[in-house]
Short mmCIF file of the C-alpha atoms (twelve columns), coordinates in Angstrom:
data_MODEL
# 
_entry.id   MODEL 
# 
loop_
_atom_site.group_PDB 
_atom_site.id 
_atom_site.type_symbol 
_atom_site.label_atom_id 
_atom_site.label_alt_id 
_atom_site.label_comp_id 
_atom_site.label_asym_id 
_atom_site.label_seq_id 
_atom_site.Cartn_x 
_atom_site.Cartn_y 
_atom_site.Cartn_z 
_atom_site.pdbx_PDB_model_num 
ATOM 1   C CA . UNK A 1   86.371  185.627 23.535 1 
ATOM 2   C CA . UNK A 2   88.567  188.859 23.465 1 
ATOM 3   C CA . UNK A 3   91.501  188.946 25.911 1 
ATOM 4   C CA . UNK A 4   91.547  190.968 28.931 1 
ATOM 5   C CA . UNK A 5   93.161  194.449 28.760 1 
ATOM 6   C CA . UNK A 6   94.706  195.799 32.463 1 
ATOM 7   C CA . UNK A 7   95.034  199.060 33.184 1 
ATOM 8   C CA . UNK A 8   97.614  200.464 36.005 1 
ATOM 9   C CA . UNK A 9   99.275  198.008 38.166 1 
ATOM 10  C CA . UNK A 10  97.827  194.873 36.580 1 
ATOM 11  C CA . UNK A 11  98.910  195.733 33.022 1 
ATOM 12  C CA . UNK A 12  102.435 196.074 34.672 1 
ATOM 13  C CA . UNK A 13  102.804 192.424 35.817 1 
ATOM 14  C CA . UNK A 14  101.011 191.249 32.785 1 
ATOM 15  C CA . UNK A 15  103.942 193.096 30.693 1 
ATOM 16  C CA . UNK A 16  106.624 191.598 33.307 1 
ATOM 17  C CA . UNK A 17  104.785 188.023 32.742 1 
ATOM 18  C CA . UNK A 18  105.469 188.205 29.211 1 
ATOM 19  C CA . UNK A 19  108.809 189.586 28.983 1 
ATOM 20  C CA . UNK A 20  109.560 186.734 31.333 1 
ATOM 21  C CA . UNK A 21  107.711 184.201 28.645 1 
ATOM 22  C CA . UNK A 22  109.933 185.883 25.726 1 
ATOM 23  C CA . UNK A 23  113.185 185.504 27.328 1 
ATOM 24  C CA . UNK A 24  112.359 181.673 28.295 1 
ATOM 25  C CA . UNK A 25  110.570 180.995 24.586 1 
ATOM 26  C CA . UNK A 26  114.422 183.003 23.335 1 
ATOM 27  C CA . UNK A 27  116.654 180.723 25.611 1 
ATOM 28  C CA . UNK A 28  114.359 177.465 24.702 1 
ATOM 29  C CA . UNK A 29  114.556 178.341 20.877 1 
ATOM 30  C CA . UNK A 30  118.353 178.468 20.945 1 
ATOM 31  C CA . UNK A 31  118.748 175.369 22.871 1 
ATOM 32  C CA . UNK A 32  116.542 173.148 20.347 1 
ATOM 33  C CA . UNK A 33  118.865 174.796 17.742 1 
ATOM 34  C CA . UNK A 34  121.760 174.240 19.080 1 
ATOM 35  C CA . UNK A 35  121.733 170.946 20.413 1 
ATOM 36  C CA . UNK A 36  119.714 169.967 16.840 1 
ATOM 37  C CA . UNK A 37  122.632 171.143 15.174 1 
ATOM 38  C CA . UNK A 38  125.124 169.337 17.042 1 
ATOM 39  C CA . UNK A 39  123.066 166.004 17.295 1 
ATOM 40  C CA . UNK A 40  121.426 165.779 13.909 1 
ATOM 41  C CA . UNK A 41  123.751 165.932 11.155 1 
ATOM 42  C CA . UNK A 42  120.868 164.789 8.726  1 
ATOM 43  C CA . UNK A 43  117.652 164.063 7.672  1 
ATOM 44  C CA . UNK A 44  117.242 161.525 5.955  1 
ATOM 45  C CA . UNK A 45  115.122 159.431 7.902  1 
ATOM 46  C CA . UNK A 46  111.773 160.961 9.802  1 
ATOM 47  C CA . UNK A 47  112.611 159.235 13.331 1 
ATOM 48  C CA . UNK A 48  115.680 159.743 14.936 1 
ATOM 49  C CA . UNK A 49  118.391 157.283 15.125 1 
ATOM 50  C CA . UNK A 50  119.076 155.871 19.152 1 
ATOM 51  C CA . UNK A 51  122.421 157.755 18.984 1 
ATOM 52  C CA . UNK A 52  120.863 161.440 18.066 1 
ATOM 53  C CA . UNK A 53  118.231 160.549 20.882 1 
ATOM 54  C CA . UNK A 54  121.623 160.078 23.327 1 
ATOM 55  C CA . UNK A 55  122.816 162.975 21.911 1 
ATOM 56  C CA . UNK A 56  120.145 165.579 22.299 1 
ATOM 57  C CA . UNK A 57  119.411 164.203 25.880 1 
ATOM 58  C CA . UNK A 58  122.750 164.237 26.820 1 
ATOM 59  C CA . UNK A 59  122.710 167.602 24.951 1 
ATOM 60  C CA . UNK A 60  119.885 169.517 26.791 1 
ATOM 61  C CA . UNK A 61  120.820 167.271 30.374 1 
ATOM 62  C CA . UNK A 62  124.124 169.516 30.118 1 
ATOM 63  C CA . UNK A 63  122.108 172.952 29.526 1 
ATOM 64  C CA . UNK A 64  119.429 171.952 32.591 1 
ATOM 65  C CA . UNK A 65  122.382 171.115 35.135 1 
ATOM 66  C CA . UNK A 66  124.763 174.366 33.935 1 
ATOM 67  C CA . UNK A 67  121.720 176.656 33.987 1 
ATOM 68  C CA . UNK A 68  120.806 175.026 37.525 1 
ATOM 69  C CA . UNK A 69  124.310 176.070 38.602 1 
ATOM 70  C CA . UNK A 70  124.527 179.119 37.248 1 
ATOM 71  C CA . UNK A 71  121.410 180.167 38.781 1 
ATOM 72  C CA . UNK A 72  122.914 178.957 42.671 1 
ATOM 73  C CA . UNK A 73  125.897 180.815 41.711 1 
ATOM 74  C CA . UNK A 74  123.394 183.853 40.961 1 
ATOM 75  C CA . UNK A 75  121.580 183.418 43.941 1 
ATOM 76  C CA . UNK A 76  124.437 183.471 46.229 1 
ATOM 77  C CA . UNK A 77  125.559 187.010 44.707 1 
ATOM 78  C CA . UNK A 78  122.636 188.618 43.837 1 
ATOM 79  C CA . UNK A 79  122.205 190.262 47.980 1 
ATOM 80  C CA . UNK A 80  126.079 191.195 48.081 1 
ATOM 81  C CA . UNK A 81  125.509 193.089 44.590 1 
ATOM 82  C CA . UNK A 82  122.431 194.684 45.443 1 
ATOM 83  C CA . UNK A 83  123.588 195.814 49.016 1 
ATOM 84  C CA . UNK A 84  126.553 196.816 47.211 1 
ATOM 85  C CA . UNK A 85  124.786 199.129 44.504 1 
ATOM 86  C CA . UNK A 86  122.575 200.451 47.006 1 
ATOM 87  C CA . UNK A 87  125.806 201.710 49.118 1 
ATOM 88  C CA . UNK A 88  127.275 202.839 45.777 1 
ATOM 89  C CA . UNK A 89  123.654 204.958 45.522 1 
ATOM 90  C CA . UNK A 90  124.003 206.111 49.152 1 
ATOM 91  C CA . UNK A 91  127.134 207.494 49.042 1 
ATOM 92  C CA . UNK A 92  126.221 209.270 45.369 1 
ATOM 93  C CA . UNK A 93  123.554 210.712 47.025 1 
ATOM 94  C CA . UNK A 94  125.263 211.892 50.235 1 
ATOM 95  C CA . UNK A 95  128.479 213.591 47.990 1 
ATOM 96  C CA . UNK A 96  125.251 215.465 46.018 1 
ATOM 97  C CA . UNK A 97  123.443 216.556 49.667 1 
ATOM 98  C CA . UNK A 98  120.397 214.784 48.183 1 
ATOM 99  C CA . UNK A 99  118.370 212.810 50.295 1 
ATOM 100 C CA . UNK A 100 118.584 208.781 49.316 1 
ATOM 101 C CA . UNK A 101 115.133 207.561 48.183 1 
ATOM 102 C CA . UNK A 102 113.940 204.448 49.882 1 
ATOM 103 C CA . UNK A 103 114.531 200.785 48.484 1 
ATOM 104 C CA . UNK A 104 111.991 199.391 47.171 1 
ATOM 105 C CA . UNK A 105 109.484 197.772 48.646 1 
ATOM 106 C CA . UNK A 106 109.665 200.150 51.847 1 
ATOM 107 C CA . UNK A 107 107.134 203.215 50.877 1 
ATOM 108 C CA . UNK A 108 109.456 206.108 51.133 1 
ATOM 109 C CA . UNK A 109 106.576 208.217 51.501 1 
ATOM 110 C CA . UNK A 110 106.586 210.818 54.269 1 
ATOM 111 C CA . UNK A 111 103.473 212.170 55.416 1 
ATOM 112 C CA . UNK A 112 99.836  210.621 56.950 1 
ATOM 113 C CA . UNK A 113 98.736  206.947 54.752 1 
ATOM 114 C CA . UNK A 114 101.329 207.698 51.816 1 
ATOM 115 C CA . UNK A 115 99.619  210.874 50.732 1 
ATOM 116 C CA . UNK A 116 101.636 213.289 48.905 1 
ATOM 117 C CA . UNK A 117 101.659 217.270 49.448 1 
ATOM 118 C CA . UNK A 118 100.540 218.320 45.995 1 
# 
């Protein structure tokens, strides 16, 4: 079976989808290497002892619960920054005697359905 290949819009979100997988697959890889690293000092023996076990769950309990908290602290920002870069844009725009374009998500298209004038 061959994979499906998107064209416009679709191949867009597929490309977003896995840029998202990459940077979770990047952050995932360097949290199995370095809690490994910090709870495995050897390997001599093909199970792990009970006290690397401890160690790795403690180990990737503290990455879940500071990534969990990072992410509230993110979400709690994230409008004040945007508003604030959009006013930042605004004002840019108004010192040039340009026109702002329209956020995202809000068309920004003038003229009948969206159509343009070309």
């Amino acid at each position: 079976m061959r994979p499906v290949v998107l064209s416009g819009p679709g191949r867009e979100q597929q490309g977003k989808q896995l840029g998202l997988l990459r940077d979770f697959l990047l952050v995932y890889n360097r949290l199995t290497e370095l809690c490994f690293e910090r709870c495995v000092p050897s390997l001599h023996y093909r199970a792990l002892a009970p006290d690397e076990e401890a160690c790795l769950d403690s180990c990737a309990g503290k990455f879940v619960r500071s990534n969990h908290r990072l992410m509230a602290a993110y979400m709690q920002l994230m409008p004040t920054l945007v508003q604030r870069r959009v006013a930042d844009l605004e004002a840019g725009a108004a010192a040039a005697g340009v026109e702002p374009a329209a956020p995202p998500g809000r068309g920004g298209c003038k003229g009948d359905l969206g159509q343009s004038n070309i």
